[in-house]
TIVO-2410 file (N, C-alpha, C; in nm, 3 decimals):
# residues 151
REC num residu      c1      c2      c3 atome chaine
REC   1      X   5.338  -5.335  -5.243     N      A
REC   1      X   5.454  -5.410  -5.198    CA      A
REC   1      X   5.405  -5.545  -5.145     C      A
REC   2      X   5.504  -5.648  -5.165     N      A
REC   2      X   5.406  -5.789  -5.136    CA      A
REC   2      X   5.455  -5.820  -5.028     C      A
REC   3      X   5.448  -5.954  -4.901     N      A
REC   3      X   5.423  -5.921  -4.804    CA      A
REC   3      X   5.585  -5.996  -4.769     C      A
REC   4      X   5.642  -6.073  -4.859     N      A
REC   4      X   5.825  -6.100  -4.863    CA      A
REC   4      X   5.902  -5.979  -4.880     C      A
REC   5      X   5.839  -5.858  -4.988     N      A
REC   5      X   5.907  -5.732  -4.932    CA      A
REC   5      X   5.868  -5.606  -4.819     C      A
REC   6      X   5.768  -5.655  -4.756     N      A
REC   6      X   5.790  -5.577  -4.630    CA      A
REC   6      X   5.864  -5.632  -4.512     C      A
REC   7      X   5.843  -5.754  -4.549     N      A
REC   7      X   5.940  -5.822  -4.480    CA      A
REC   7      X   6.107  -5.831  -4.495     C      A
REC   8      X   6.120  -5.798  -4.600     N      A
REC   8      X   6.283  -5.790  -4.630    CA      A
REC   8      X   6.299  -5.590  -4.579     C      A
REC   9      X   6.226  -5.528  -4.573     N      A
REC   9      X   6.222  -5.368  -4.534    CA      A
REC   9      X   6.230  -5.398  -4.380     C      A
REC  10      X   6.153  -5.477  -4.336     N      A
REC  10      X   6.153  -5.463  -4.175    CA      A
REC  10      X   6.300  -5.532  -4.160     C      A
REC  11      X   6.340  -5.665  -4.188     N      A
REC  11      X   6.458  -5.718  -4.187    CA      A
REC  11      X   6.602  -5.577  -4.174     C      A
REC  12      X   6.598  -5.563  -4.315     N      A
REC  12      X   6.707  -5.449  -4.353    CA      A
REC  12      X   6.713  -5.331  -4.263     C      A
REC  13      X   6.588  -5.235  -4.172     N      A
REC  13      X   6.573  -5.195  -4.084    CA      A
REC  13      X   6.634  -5.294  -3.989     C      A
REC  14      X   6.606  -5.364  -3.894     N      A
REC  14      X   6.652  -5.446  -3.784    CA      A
REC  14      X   6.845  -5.463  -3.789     C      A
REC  15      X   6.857  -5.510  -3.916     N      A
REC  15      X   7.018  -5.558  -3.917    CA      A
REC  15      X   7.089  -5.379  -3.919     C      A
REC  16      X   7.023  -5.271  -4.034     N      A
REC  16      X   7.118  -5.127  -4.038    CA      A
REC  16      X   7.076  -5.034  -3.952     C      A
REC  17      X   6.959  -5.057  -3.847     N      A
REC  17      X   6.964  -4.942  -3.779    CA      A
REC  17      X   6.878  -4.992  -3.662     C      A
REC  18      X   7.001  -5.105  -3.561     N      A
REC  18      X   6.961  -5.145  -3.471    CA      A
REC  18      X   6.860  -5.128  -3.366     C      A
REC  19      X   6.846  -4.978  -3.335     N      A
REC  19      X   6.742  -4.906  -3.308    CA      A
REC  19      X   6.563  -4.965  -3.324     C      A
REC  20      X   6.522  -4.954  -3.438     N      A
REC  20      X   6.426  -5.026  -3.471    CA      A
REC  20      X   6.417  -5.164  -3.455     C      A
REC  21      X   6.504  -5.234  -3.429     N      A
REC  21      X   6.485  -5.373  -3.348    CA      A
REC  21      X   6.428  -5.356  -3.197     C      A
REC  22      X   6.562  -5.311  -3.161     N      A
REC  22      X   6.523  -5.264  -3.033    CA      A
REC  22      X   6.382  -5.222  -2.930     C      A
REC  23      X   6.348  -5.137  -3.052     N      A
REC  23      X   6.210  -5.074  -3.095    CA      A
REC  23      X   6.080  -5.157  -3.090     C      A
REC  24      X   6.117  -5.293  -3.146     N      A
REC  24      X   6.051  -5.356  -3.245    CA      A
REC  24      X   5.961  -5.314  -3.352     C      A
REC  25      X   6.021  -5.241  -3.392     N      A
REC  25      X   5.946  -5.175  -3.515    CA      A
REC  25      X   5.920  -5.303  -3.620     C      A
REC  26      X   5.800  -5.289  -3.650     N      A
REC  26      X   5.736  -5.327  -3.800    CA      A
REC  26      X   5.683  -5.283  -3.904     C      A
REC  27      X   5.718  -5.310  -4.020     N      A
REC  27      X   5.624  -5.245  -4.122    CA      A
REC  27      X   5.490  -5.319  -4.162     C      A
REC  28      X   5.426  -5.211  -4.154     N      A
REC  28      X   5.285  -5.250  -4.090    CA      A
REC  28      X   5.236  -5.210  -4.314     C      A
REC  29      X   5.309  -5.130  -4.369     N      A
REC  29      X   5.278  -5.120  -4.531    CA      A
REC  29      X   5.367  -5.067  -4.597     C      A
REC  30      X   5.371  -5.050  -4.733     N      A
REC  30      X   5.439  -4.988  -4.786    CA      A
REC  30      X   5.458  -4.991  -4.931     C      A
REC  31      X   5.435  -4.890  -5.039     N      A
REC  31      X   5.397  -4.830  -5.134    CA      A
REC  31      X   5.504  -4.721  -5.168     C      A
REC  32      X   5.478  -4.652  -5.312     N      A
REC  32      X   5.512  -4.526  -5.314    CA      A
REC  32      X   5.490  -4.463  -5.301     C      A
REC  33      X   5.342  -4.456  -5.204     N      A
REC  33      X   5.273  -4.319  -5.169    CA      A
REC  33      X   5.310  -4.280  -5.038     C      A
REC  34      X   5.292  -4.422  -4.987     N      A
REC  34      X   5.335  -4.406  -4.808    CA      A
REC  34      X   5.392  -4.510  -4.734     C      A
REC  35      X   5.439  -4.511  -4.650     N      A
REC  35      X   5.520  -4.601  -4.617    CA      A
REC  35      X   5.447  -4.617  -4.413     C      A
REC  36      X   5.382  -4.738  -4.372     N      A
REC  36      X   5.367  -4.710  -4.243    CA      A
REC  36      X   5.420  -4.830  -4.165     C      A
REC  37      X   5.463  -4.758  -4.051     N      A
REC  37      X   5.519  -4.864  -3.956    CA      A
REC  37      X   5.491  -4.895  -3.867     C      A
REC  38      X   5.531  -4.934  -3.724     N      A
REC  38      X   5.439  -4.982  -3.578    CA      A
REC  38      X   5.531  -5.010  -3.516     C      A
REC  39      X   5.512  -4.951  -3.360     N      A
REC  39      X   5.548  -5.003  -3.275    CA      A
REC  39      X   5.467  -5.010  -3.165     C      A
REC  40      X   5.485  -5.154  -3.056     N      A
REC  40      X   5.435  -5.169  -2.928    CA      A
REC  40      X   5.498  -5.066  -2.839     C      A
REC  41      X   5.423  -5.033  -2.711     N      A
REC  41      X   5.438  -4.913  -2.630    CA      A
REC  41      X   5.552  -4.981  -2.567     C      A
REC  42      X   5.547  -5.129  -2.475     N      A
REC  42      X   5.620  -5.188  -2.343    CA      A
REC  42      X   5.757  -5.121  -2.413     C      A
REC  43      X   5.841  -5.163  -2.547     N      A
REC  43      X   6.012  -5.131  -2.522    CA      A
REC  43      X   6.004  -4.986  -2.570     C      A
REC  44      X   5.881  -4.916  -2.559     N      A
REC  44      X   5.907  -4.744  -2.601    CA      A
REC  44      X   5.835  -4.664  -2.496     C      A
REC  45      X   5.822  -4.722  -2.346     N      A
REC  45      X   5.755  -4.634  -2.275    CA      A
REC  45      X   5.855  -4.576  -2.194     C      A
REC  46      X   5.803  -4.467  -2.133     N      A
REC  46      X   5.864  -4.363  -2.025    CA      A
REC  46      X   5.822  -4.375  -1.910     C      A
REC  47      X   5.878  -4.313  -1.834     N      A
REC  47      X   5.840  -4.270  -1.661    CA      A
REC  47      X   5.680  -4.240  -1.630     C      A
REC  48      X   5.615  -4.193  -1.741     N      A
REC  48      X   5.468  -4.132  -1.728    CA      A
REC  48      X   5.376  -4.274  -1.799     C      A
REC  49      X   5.455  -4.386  -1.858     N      A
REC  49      X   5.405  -4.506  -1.863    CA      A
REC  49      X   5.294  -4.453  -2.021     C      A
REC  50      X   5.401  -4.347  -2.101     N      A
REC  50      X   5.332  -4.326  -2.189    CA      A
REC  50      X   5.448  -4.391  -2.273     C      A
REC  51      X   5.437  -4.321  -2.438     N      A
REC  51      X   5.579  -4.347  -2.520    CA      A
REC  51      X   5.616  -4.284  -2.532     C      A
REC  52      X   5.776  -4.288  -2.500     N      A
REC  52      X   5.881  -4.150  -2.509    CA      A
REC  52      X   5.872  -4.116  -2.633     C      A
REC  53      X   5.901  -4.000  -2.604     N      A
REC  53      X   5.890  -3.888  -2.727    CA      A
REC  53      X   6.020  -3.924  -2.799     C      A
REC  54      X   6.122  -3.980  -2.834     N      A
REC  54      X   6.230  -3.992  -2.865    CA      A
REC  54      X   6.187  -4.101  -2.996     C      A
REC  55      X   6.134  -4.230  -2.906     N      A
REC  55      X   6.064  -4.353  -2.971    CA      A
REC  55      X   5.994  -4.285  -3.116     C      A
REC  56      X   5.840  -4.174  -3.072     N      A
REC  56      X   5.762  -4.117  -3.138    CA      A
REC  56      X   5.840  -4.089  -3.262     C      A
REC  57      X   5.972  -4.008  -3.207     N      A
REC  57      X   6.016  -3.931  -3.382    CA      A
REC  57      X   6.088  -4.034  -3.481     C      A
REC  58      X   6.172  -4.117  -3.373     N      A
REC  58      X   6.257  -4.244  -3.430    CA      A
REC  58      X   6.162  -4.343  -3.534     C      A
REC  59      X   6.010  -4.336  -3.510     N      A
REC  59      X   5.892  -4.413  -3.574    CA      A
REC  59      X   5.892  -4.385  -3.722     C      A
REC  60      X   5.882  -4.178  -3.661     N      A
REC  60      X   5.852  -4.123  -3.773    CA      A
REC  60      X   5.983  -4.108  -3.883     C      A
REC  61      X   6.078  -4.080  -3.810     N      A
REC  61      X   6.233  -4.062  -3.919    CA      A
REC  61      X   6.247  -4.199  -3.974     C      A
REC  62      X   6.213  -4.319  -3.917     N      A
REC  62      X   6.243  -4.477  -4.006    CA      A
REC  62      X   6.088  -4.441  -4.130     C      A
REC  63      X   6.040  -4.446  -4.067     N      A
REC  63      X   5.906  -4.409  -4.205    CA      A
REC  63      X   5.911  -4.367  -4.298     C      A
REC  64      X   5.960  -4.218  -4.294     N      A
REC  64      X   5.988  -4.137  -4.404    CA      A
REC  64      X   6.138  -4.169  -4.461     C      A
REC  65      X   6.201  -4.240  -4.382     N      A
REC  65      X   6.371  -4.283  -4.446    CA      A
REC  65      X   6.315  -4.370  -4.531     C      A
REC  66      X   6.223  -4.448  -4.523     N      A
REC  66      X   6.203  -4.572  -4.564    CA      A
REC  66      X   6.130  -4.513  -4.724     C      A
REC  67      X   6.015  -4.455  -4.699     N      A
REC  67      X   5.955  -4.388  -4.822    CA      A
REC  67      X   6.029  -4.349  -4.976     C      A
REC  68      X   6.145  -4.258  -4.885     N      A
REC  68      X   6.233  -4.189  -5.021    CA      A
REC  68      X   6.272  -4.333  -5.043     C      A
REC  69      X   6.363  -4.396  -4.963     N      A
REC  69      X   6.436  -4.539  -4.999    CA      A
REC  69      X   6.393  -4.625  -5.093     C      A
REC  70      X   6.267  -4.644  -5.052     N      A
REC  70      X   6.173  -4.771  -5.149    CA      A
REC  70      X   6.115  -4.680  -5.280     C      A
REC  71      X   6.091  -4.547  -5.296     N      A
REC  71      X   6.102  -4.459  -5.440    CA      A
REC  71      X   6.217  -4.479  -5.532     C      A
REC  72      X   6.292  -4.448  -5.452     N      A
REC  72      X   6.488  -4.468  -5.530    CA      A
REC  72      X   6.491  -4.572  -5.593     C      A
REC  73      X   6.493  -4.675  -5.466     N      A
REC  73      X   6.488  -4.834  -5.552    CA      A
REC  73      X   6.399  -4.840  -5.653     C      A
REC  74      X   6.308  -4.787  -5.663     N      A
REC  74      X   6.209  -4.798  -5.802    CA      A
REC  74      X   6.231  -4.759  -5.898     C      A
REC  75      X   6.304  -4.668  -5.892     N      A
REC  75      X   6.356  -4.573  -5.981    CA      A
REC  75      X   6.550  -4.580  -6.030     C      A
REC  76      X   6.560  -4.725  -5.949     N      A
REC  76      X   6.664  -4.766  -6.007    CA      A
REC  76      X   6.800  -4.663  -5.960     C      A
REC  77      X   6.781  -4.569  -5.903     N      A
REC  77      X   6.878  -4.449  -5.813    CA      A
REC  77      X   6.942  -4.539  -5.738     C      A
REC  78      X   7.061  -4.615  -5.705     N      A
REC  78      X   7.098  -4.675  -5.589    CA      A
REC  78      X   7.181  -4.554  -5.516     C      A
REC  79      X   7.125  -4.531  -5.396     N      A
REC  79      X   7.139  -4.392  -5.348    CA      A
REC  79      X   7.183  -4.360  -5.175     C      A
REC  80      X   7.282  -4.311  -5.140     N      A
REC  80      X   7.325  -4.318  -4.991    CA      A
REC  80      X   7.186  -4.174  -4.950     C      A
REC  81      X   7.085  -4.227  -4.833     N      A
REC  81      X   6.998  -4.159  -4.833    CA      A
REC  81      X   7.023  -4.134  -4.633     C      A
REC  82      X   7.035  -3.973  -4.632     N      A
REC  82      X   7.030  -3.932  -4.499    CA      A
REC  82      X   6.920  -3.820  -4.469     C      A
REC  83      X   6.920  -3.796  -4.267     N      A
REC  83      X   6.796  -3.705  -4.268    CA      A
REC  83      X   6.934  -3.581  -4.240     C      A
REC  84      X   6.862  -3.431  -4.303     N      A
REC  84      X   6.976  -3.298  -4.269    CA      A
REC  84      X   6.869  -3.253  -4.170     C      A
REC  85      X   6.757  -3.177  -4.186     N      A
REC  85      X   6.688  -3.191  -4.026    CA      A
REC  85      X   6.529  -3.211  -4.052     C      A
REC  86      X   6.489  -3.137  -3.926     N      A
REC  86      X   6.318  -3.241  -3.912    CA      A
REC  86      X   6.281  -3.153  -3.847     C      A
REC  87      X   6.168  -3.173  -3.750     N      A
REC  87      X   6.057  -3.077  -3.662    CA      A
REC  87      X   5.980  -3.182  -3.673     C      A
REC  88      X   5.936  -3.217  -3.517     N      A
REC  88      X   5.853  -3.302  -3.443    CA      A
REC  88      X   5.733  -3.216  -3.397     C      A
REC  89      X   5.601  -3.217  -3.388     N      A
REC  89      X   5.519  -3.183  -3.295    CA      A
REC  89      X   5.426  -3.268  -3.221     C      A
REC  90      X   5.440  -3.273  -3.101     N      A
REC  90      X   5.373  -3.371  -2.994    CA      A
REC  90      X   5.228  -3.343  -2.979     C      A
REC  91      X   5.128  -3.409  -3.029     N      A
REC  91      X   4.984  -3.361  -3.020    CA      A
REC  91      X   4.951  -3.381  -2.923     C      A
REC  92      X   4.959  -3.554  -2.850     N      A
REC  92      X   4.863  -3.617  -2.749    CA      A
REC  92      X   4.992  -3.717  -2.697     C      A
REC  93      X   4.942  -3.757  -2.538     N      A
REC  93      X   5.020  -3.902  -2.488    CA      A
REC  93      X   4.971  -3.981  -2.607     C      A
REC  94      X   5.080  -4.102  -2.587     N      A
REC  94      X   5.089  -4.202  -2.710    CA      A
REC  94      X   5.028  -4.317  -2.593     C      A
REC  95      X   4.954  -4.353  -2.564     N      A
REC  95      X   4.918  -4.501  -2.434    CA      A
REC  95      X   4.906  -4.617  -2.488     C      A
REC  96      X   4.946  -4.654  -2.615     N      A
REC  96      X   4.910  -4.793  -2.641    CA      A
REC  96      X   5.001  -4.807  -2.782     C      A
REC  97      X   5.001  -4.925  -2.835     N      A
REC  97      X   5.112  -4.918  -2.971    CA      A
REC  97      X   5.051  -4.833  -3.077     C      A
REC  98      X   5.153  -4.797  -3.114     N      A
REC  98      X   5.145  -4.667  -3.218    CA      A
REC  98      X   5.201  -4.682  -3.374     C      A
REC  99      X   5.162  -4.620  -3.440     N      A
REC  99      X   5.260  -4.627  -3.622    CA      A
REC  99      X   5.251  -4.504  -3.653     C      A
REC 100      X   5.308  -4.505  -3.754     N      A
REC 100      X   5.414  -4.362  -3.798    CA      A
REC 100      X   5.386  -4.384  -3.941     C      A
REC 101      X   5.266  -4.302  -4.057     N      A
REC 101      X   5.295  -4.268  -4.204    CA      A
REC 101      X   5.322  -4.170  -4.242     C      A
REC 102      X   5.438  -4.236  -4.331     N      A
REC 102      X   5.515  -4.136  -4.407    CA      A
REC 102      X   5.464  -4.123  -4.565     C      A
REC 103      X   5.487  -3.954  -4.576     N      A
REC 103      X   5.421  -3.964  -4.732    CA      A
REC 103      X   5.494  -3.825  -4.783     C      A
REC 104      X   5.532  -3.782  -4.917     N      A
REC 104      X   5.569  -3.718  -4.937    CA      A
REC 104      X   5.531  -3.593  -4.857     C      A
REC 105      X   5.569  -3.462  -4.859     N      A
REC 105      X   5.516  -3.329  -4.802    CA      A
REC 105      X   5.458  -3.257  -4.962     C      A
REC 106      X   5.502  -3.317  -5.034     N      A
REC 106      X   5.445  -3.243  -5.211    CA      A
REC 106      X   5.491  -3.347  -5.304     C      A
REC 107      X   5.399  -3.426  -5.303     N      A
REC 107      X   5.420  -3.565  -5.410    CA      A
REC 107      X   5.455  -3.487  -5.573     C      A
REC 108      X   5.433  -3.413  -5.594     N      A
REC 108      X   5.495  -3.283  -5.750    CA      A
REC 108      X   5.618  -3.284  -5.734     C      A
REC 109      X   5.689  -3.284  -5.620     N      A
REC 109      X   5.848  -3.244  -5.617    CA      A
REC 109      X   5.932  -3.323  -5.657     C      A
REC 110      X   5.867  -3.473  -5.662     N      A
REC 110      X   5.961  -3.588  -5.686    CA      A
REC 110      X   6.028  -3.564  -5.815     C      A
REC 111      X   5.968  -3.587  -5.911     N      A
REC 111      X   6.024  -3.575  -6.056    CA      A
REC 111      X   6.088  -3.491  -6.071     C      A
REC 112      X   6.117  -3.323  -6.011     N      A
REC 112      X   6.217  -3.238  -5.982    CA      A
REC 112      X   6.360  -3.289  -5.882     C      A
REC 113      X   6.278  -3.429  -5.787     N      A
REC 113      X   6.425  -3.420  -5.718    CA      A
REC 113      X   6.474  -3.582  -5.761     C      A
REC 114      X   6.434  -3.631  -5.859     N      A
REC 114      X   6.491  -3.747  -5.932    CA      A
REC 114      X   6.588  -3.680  -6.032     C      A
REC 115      X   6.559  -3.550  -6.090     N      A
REC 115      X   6.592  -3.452  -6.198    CA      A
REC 115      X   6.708  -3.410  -6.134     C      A
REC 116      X   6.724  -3.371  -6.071     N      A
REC 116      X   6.829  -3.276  -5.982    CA      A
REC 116      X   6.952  -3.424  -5.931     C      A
REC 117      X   6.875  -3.537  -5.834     N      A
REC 117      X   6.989  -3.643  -5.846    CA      A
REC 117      X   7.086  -3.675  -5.935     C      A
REC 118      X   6.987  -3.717  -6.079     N      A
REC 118      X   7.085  -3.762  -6.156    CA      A
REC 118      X   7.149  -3.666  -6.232     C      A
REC 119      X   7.142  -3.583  -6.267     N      A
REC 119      X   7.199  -3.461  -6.293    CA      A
REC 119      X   7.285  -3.410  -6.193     C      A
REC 120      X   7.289  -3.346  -6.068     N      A
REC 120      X   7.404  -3.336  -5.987    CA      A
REC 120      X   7.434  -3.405  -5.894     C      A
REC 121      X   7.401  -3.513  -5.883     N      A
REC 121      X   7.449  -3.630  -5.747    CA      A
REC 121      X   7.356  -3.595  -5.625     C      A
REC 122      X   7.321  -3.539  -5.592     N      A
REC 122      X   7.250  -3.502  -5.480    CA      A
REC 122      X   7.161  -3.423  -5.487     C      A
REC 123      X   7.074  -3.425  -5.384     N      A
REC 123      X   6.865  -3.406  -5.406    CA      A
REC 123      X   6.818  -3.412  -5.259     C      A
REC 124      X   6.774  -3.291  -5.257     N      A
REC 124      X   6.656  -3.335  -5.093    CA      A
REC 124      X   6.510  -3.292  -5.155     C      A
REC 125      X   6.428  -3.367  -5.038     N      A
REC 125      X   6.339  -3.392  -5.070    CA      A
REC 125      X   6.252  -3.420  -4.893     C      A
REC 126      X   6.139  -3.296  -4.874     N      A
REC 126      X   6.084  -3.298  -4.767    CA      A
REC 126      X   5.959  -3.429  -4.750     C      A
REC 127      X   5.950  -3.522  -4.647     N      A
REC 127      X   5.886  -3.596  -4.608    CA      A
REC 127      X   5.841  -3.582  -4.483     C      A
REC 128      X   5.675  -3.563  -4.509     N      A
REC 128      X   5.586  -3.580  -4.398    CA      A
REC 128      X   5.565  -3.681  -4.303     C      A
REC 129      X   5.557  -3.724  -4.187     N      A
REC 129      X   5.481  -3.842  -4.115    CA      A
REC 129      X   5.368  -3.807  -4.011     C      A
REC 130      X   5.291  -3.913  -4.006     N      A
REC 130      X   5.216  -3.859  -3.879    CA      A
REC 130      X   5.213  -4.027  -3.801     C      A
REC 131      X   5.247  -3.949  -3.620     N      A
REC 131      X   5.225  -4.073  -3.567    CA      A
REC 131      X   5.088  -4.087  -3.505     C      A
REC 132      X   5.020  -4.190  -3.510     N      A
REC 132      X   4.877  -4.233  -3.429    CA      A
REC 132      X   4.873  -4.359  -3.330     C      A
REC 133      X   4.782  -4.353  -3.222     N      A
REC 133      X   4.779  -4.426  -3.126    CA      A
REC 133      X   4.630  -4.468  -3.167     C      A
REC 134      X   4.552  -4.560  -3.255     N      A
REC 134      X   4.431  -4.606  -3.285    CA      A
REC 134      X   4.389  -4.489  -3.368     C      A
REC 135      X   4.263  -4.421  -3.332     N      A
REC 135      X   4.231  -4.277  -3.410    CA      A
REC 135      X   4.302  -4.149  -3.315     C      A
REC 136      X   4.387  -4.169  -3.248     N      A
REC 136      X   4.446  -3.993  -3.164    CA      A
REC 136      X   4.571  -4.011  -3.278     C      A
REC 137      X   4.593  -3.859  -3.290     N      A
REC 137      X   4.695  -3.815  -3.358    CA      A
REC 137      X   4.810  -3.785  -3.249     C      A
REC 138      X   4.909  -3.819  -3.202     N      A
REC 138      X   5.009  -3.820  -3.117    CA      A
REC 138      X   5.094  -3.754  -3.138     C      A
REC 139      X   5.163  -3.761  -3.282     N      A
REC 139      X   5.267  -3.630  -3.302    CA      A
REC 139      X   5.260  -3.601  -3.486     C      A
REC 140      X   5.334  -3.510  -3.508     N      A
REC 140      X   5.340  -3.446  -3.706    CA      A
REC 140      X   5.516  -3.484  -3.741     C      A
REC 141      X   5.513  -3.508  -3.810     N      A
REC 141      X   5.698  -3.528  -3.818    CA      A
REC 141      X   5.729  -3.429  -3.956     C      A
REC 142      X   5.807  -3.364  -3.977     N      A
REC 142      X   5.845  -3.308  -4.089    CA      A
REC 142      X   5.977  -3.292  -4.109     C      A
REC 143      X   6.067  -3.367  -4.233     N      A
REC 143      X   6.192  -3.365  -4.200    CA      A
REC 143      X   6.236  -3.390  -4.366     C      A
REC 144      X   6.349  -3.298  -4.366     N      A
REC 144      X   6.462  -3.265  -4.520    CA      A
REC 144      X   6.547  -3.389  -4.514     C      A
REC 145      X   6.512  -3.474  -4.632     N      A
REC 145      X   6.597  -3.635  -4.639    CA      A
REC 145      X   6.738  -3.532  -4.797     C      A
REC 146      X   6.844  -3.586  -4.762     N      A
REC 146      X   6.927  -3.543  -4.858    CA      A
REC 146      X   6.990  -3.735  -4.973     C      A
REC 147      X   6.939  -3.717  -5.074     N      A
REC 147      X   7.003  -3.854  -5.134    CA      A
REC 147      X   7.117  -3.837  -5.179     C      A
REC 148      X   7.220  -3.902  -5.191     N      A
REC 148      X   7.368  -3.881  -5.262    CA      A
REC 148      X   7.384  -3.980  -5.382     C      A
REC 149      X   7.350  -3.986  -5.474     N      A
REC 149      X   7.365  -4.068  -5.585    CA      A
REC 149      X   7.504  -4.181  -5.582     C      A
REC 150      X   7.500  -4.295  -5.597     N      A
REC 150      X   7.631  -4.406  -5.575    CA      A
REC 150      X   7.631  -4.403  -5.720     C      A
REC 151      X   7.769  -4.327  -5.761     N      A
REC 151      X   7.825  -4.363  -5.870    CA      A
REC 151      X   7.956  -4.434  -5.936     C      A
***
């Protein structure tokens, strides 16, 4: 991805899901393999002057939203894409700015759930993230994205 479209991904994040402004989330990369993002600790810390755990998953659910998203578009699917659910696990305090990659949970499944879209309008498809604070692993994200085909 070149560096006007991570920039139009961080943009499109900021204006549809105010949150990640807020956040200041950035996309720190992004590919069809994985998609990673970043945020500074100061607008995501807590009472323990770590990063709220809330921030942590919000990192990881824009990551992996972002992943299926930028696949679709490749694949020419223009597609209403939501999360149905997830599972967070908290490894370590987060103490300093952190990012969140997202990557498929079974990169094999895709071509089954591109198959299944255009064929019945709708497709989920599990996406992994992991968030890190430098080399500590901070939390695992695992979460069922559902696409709805725009026809």
């Amino acid at each position: 991805m070149t560096t006007e479209s991570t920039r139009d991904l961080e943009a499109y994040l900021h204006t549809h899901i105010p949150l990640s402004a807020a956040m200041q989330v950035a996309v720190t990369s992004a590919s069809a393999d994985a998609v990673a993002l970043s945020a500074p600790l100061a607008p995501n810390i807590n009472h323990r002057s770590t990063a709220f755990g809330g921030s942590l998953s919000t990192l990881a659910i824009l990551s992996a939203w972002a992943l299926v998203n930028l696949r679709l578009k490749a694949e020419g699917l223009p597609s209403r894409l939501v999360i149905q659910s997830n599972h967070m696990d908290y490894d370590a305090p987060v103490t300093g700015s952190f990012t969140a990659t997202a990557t498929l949970a079974d990169a094999t499944a895709w071509p089954s759930f591109v198959k299944m879209l255009t064929r019945k309008g709708r497709a989920r498809i599990v996406v992994q993230s992991v968030v890190r604070c430098g080399d500590v692993i901070g939390g695992r994200f695992e979460g069922e994205f559902v696409a709805f085909l725009n026809r």
